[in-house]
C-alpha positions, -999 to +999 in steps of 0.1 A: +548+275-464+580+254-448+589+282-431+554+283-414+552+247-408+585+249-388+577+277-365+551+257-358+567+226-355+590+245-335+562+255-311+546+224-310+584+211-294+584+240-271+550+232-258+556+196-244+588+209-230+574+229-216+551+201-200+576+179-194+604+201-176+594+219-144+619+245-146+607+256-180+571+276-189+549+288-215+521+303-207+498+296-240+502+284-277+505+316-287+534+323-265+548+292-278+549+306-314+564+337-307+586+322-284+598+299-319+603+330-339+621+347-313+643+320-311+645+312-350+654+351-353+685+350-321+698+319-334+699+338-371+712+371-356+727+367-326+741+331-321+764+337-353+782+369-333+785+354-297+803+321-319+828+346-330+833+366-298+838+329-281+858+312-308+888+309-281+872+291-259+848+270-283+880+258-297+895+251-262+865+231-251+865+211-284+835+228-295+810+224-259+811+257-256+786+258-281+759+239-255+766+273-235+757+295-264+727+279-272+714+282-230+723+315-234+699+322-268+676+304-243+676+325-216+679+358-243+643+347-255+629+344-218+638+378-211+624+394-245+594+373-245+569+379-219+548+341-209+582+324-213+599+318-181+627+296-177+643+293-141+681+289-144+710+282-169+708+242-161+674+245-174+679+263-204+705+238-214+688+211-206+659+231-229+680+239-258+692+201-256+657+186-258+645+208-283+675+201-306+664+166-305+630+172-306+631+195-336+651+172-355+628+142-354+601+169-363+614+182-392+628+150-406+593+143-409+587+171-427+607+161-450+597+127-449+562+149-467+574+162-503 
């Protein structure tokens, strides 16, 4: 049931983004969801393998290579998920920024519920 609530939460954080920045779109709630799990699945997949591949230069840049990372999971899920649109790379880090934030004063409230 917390795994539900997140995605949701997570879609909920997506959706006023989406309202908020111009260069980013969803095109319903339903998108929005998807768009959540898509991203909950790169970030459990994929994110892990590009840290490895990039540990050089993550190292190097005392770790904000990792704000590069999470643009590109960004830009990964507008490309897989159709409704999604997100216009460049300053956007989608500016995105994953947000939503970082965003999530994290959501789900501290979750918490906040046991």
């Amino acid at each position: 049931m917390k795994l539900i609530l997140r995605i949701l939460l997570s879609a909920l954080a997506v959706v006023v983004l989406s309202k908020i920045l111009p260069g980013v779109g969803v095109d319903s709630y339903a998108t929005a969801i998807i768009v959540a799990i898509v991203l909950s699945l790169l970030n459990f997949i994929v994110k892990p393998i590009l840290i490895i591949f990039t540990l050089p230069v993550t190292i190097i840049t005392f770790g904000l290579f990792l704000l590069i990372i999470n643009a590109i999971i960004i830009l990964l899920a507008d490309s897989l998920v159709d409704g999604f649109q997100v216009s460049s790379i300053w956007w989608a880090l500016l995105f994953s920024l947000l939503l970082s934030f965003l999530q994290s004063i959501l789900f501290s409230l979750l918490k906040e519920d046991k």
